[in-house]
C-alpha positions as CSV (number, residue, x, y, z in Angstrom):
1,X,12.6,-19.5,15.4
2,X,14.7,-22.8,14.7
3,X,15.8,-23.6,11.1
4,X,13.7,-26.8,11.3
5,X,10.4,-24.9,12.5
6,X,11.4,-21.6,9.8
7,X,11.3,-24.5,7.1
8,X,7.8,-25.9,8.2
9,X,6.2,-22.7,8.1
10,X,7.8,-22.2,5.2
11,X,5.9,-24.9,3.6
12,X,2.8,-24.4,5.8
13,X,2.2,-20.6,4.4
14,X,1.9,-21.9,0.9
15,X,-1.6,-23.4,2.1
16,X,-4.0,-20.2,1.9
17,X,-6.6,-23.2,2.2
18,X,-6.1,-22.6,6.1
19,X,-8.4,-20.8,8.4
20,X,-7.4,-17.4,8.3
21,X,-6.7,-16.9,11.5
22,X,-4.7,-19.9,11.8
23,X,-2.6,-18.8,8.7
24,X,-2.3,-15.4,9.2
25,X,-0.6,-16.3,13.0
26,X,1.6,-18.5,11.0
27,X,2.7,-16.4,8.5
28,X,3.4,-13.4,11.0
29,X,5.7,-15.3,13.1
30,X,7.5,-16.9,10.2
31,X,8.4,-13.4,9.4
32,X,8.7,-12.1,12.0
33,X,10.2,-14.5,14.1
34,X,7.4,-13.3,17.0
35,X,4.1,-15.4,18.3
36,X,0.8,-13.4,17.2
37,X,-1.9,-13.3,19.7
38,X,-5.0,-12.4,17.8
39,X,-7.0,-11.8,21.2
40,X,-4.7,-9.4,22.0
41,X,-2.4,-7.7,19.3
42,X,0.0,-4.9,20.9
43,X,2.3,-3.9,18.1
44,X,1.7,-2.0,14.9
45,X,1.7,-5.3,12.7
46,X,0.0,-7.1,14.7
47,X,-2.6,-5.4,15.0
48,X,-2.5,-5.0,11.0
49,X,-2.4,-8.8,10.7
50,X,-6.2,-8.8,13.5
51,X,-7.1,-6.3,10.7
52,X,-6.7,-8.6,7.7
53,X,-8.6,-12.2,9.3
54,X,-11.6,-9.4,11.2
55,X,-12.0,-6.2,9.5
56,X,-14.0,-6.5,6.3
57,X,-16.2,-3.7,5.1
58,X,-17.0,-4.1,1.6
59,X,-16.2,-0.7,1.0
60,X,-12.2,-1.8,1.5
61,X,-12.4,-3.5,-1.7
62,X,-13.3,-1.1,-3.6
63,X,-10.6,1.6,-2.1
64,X,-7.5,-0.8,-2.8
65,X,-8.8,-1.0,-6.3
66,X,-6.3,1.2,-8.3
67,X,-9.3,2.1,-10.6
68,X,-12.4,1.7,-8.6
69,X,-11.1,4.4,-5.9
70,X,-10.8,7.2,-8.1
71,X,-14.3,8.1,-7.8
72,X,-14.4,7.7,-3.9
73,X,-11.4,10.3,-4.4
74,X,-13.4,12.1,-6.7
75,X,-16.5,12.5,-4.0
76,X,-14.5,13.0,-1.1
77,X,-11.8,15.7,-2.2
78,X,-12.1,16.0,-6.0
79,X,-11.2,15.5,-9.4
80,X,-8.1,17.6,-9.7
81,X,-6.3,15.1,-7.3
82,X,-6.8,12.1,-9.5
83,X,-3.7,11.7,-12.1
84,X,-5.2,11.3,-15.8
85,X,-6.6,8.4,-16.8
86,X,-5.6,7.0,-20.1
87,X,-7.5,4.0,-20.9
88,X,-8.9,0.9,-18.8
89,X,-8.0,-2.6,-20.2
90,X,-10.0,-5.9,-19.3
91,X,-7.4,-8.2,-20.4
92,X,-3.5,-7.4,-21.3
93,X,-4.4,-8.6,-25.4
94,X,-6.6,-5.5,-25.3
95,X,-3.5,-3.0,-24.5
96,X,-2.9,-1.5,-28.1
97,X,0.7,0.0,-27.5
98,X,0.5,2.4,-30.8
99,X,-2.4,4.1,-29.3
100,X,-0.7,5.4,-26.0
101,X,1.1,8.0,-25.7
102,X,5.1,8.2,-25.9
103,X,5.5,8.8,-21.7
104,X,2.8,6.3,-19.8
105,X,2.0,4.0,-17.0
106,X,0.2,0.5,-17.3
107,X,-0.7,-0.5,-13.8
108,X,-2.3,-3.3,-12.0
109,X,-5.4,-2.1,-10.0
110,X,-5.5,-5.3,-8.2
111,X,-2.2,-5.4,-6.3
112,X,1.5,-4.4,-5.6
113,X,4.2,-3.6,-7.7
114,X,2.1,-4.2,-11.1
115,X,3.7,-1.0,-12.6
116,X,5.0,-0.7,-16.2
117,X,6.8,2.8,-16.4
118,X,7.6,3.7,-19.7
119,X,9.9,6.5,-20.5
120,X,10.4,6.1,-24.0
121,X,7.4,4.2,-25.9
122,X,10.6,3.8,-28.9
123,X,12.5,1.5,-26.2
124,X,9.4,-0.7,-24.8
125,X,10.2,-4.1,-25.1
126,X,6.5,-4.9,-26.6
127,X,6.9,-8.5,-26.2
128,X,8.2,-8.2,-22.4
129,X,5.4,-5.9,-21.2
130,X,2.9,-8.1,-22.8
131,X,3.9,-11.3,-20.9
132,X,4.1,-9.3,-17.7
133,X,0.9,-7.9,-17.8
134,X,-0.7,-11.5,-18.7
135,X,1.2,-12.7,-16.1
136,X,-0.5,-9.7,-13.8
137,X,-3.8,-10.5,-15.0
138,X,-3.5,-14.1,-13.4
139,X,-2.4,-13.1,-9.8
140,X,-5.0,-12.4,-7.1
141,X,-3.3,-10.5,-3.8
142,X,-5.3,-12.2,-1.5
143,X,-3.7,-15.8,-2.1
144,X,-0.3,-14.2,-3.6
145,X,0.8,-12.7,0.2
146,X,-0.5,-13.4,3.6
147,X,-4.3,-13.2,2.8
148,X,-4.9,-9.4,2.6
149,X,-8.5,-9.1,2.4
150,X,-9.9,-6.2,0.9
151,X,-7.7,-7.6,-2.6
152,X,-9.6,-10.9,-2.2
153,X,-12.5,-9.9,-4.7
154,X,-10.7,-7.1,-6.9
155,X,-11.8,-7.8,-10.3
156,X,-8.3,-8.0,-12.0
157,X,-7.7,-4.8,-14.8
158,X,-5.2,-2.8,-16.2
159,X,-5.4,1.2,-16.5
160,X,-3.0,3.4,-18.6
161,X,-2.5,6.7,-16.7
162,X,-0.2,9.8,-17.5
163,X,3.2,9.5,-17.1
164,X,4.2,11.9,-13.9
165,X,7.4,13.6,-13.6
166,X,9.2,16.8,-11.9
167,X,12.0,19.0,-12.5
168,X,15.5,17.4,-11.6
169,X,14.2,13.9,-10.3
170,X,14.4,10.9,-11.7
171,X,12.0,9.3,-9.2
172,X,9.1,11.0,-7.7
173,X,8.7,10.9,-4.0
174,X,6.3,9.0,-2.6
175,X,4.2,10.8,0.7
176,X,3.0,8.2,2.6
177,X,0.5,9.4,5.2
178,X,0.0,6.8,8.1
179,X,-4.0,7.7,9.4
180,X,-5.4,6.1,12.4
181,X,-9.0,6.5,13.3
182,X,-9.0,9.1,10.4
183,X,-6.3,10.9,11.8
184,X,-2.5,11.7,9.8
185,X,0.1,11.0,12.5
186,X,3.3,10.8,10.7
187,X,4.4,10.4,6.9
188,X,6.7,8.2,5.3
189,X,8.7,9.6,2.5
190,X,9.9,6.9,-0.3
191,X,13.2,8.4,-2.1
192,X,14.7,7.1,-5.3
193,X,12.7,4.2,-5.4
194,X,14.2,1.8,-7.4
195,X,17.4,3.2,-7.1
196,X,18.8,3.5,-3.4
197,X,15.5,2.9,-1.9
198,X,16.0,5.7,0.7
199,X,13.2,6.0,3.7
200,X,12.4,9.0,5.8
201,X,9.6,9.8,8.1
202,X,8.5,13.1,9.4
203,X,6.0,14.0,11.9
204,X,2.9,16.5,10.7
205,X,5.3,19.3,11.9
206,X,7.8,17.9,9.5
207,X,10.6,16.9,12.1
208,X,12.1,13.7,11.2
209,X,11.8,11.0,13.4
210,X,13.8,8.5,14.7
211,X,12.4,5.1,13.8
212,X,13.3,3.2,10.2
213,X,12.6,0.4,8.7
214,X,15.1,-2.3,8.4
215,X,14.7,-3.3,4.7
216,X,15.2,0.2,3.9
217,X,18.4,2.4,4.1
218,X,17.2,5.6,5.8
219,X,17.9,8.8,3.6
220,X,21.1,10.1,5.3
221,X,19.8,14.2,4.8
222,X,17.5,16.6,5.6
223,X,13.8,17.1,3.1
224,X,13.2,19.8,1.8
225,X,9.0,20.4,3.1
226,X,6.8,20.3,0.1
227,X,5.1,24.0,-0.3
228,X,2.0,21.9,-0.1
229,X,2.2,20.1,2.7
230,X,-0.7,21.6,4.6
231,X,-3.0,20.8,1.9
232,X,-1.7,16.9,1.4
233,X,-2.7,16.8,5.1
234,X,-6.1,17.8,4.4
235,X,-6.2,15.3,1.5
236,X,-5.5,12.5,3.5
237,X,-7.2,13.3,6.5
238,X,-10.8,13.7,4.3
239,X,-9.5,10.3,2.7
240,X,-8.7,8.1,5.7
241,X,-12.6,8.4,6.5
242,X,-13.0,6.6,9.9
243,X,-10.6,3.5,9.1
244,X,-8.7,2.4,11.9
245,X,-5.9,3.0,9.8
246,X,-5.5,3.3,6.5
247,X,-2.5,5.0,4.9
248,X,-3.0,7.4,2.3
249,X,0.1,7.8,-0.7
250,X,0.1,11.6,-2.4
251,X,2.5,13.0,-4.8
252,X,4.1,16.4,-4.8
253,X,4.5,17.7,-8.0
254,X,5.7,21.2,-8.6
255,X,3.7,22.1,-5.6
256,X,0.3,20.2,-7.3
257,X,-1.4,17.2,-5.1
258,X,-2.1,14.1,-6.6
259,X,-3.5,10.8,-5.5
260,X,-1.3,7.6,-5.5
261,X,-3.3,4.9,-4.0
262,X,-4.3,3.6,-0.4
263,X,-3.7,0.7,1.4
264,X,-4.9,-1.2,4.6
265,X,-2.1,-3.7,5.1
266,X,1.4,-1.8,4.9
267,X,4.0,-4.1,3.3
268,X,1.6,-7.3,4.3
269,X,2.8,-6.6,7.7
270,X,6.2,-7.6,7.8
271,X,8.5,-4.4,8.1
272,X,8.3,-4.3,11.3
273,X,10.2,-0.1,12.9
274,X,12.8,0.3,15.0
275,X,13.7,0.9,17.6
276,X,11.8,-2.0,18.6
277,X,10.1,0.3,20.8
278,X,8.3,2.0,18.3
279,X,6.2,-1.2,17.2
280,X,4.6,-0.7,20.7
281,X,3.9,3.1,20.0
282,X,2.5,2.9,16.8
283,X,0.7,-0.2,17.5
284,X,-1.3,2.0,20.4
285,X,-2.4,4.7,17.9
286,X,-4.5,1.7,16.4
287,X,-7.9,1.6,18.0
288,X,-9.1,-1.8,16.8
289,X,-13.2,-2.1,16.6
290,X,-14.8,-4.4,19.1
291,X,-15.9,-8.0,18.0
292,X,-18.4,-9.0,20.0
293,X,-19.2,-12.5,21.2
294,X,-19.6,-14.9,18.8
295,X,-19.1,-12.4,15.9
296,X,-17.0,-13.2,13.3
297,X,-15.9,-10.4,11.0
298,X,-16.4,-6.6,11.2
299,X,-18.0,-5.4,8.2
300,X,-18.8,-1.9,8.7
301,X,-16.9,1.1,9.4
């Protein structure tokens, strides 16, 4: 892509005004530096990006909902998965800090990286958390990236959950479970988020493989395999439902399950792997729903 056509689409992705397929090509290829055919997506992003402007079941809006999805998870594996729930706020004025416990977590149900992690209540910087949850509370995930869709109508809320740690770690790892068609094929592991950002990913058989993601520096040793691997399968396999992907994030913690969240859009679509072989291999695991003539949206599953 030339400098001159990097800026215009630069300027051009700011207007979510635009028909979505029209902006979603636009913002694809200003990341990626690649044309998207929407008749005919072949890689793993791509055909993430034909699921964001065709794939709408309403049901996709309720399981991106940091909140609402705990009682899918509850019918569909069970309550023990589900971390505690502390309290659900409406609006960041009604977070009373005194009456949370000294270890918590304030999140955002409706989008990324809306995560206050507090250690040490004594250390909170009150008047700092308040203006970021505020600030939270007036973003919408559909308009703030490349029009994810199952965001667009998440009723903005905050929930106060437990605090999660283990033994030894300052940063939990994150078990990311990539599902097509309701089937685990491979997970990513997230390692010292926050810190060195380390990526791994393992197949179900837990050999690492080979392909990485730019952004992130892959984790230079070998995992240990969590005792409970098997089971975290099973989780995310009775999760991932019949979605043509979805991917499915678990903690292990002192061999315990737990539900972190699920998404449809991985990273809004712009990580692409490598070896740039690998976008085509992933990309085929995705079995994309027919549209039909003259249809415009998918919106069951």
């Amino acid at each position: 892509m030339t400098f001159i056509k990097k800026v215009v689409y630069g300027l051009i992705k700011k207007f979510k005004f635009l028909p979505p397929d029209l902006y979603v090509k636009i913002y694809y290829e200003y990341y990626s530096g690649k044309k998207l055919n929407l008749n005919n997506p072949i890689e793993f992003n791509q055909k993430i990006s034909w699921l964001k402007v065709y794939y709408h079941p309403p049901i996709l809006t309720q399981l991106v909902d940091k909140y609402s999805v705990r009682e899918y998870v509850k019918r569909k594996v069970g309550e023990q998965y589900l971390n505690k729930l502390i309290k659900v706020y409406d609006k960041a004025s009604e977070v009373n800090f005194d009456e949370l416990p000294n270890q918590f977590v304030i999140k955002g149900v409706h989008g990324f990286h809306f995560n206050l992690i507090v250690k040490d209540k004594n250390k909170l910087n009150r008047k700092r958390a308040q203006y970021l949850m505020s600030k939270w509370m007036r973003k919408n995930q559909y308009y703030r990236g490349g029009l994810e869709w199952a965001y667009k109508n998440v009723k903005p809320r905050l929930i106060a959950e437990k605090f999660l740690s283990e033994m030894d770690k300052d940063v939990l790892n994150d078990y990311k479970f990539f599902c097509f068609n309701g089937e685990p094929k491979f997970v990513q592991i997230d390692i010292d988020r926050g810190i060195n950002n380390f990526r791994a990913f393992y197949d179900l058989d837990w050999n690492k493989l080979e392909f990485y993601n730019k952004q992130n520096p892959v984790y230079p040793k070998e995992l240990e395999k969590p005792e409970n691997f098997d089971e975290m399968v099973e989780v995310s396999t009775k999760l991932a439902g019949k979605f043509p992907f979805v991917r499915v994030d678990l903690y292990s913690i002192n061999g315990k399950t737990l539900f972190g969240e699920m998404t449809f859009y991985p990273a809004d679509a712009r990580k692409d792997f490598h070896p740039y072989k690998y976008d085509k291999i992933l990309g085929s695991y995705i079995k994309l729903p027919k549209l039909d003539k003259g249809q415009k949206e998918i919106t069951s599953v």
